[in-house]
C-alpha positions in Angstrom: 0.0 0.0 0.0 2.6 2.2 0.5 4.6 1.8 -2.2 1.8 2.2 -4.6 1.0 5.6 -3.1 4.6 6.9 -3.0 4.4 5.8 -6.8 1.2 7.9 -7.3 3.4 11.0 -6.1 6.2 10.1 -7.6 3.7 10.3 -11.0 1.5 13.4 -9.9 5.4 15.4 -9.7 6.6 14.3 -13.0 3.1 15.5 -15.1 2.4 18.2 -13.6 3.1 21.7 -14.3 4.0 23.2 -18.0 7.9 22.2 -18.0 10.2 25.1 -19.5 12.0 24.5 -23.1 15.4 23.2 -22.8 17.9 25.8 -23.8 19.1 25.3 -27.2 22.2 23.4 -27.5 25.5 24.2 -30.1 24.9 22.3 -33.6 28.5 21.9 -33.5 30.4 21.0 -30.2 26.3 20.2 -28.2 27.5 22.6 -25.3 24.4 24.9 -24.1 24.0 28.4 -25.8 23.1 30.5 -23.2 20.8 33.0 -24.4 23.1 36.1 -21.7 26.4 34.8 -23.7 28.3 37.4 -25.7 29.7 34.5 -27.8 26.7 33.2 -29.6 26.5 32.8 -33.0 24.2 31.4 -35.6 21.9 30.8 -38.7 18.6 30.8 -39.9 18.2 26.9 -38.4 21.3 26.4 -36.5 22.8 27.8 -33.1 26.5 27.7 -31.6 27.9 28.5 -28.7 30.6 30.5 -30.1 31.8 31.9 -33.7 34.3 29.4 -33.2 31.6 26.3 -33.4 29.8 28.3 -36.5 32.9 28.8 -38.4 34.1 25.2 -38.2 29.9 24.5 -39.0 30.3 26.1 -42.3 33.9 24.4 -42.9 32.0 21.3 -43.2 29.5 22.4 -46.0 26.7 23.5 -43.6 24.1 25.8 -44.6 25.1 29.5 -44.2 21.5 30.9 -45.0 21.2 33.8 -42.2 24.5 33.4 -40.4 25.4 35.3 -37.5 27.5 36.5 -34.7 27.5 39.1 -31.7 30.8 40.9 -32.2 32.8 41.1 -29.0 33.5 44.2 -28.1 30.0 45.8 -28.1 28.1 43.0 -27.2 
């Protein structure tokens, strides 16, 4: 009996409540782009971490429709 109500809970936490969106994560390298970072960089369908990951992106023949960066300095 008490396992199957601790399981109940255990169900009732994990559905309820809207859950937020995972942030997005690089297309390159899979670290998290934080949307505060002065380092991000992107496309049109695509988002990096850094100009770095988005550089070495279109290296390898990706898609550079829209690409991006935040430049450094005035952020």
């Amino acid at each position: 009996m008490r396992a199957a109500a601790v399981a109940l809970l255990l169900l009732g936490a994990c559905g309820s409540g809207a859950s937020e969106p995972a942030p997005p994560r690089c297309a390159n390298c899979g670290m998290l782009v934080s949307p505060e970072s002065g380092w991000r960089a992107g496309t049109d369908a695509e988002s990096f971490d850094a100009p770095k990951c988005l550089f070495r992106f279109l290296r390898r023949g990706g898609d550079a429709s829209g690409a991006w960066v935040i430049e450094y300095y005035t952020q």
